[in-house]
C-alpha positions as CSV (number, residue, x, y, z in Angstrom):
1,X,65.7,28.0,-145.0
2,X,63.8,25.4,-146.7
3,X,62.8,22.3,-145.0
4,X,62.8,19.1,-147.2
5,X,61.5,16.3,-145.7
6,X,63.8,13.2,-145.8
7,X,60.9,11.5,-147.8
8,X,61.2,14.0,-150.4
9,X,65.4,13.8,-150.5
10,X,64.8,9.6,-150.8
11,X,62.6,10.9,-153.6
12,X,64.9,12.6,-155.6
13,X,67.8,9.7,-155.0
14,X,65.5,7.4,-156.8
15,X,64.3,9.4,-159.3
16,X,68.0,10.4,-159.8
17,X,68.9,6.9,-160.3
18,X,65.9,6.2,-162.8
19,X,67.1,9.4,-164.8
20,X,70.9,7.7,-164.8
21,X,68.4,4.1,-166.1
22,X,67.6,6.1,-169.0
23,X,64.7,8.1,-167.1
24,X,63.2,4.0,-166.6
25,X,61.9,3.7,-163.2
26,X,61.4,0.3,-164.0
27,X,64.9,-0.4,-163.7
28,X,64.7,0.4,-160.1
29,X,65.1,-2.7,-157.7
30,X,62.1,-4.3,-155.7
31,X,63.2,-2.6,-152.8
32,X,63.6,1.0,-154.6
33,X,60.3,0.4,-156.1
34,X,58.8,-0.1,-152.5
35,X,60.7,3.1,-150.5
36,X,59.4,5.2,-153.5
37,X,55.8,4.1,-152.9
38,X,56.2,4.7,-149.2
39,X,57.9,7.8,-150.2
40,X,55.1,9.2,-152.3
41,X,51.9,7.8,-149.4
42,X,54.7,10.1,-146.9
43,X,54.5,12.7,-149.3
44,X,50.3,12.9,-149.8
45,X,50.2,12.3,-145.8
46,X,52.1,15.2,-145.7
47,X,50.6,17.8,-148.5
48,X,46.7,16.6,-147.0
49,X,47.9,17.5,-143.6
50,X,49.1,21.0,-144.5
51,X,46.7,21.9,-146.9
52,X,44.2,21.1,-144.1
53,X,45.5,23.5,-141.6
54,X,45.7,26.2,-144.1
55,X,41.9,25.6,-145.2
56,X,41.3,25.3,-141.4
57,X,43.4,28.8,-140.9
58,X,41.7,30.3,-143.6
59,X,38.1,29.8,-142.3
60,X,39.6,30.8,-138.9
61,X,41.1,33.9,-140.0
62,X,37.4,34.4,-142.6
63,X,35.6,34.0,-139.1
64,X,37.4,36.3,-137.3
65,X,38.9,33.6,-134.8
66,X,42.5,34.9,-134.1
67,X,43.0,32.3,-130.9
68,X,41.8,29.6,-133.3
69,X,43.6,31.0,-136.1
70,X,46.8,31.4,-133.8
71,X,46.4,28.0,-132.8
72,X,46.4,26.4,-136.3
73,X,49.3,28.6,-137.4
74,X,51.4,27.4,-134.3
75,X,50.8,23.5,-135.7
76,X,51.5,24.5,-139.7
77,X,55.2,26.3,-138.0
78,X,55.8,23.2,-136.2
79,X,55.2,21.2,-138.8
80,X,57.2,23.3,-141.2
81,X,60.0,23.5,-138.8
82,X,60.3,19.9,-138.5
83,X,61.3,19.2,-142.7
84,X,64.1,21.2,-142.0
């Protein structure tokens, strides 16, 4: 299964609506305006955070670190297991 993160579902309601605006995001409320910058800082948060731990596996894995590398893997399966 894939996980979406209810940040990325709010993200694809607003951009929905725009589209429906004539693809116009300016036609979004104030409020809309502000849950899709929250949505996107959610969104960064999240990609940083994951692309960290694989670099971090990675270099684990590269040093021959399997507890280390285990470790890291555990937290990316977590995380990933809690967008769904």
């Amino acid at each position: 299964m894939i996980g979406i993160h209810s940040a990325h579902r709010r993200l694809a309601e607003l951009t929905l609506k725009a589209k429906a605006a004539g693809g116009n995001y300016d036609r979004l409320s104030a409020v809309e305006k502000q849950e899709l910058a929250h949505c996107l800082t959610v969104n960064l948060e999240l990609v940083r955070k994951l692309d960290s731990l694989k670099s971090l596996a990675f270099v684990a894995y590269e040093q021959g670190d399997m507890v280390w590398h285990n470790e890291i893997c555990e937290k990316l399966d977590e995380m990933e297991a809690s967008l769904l």
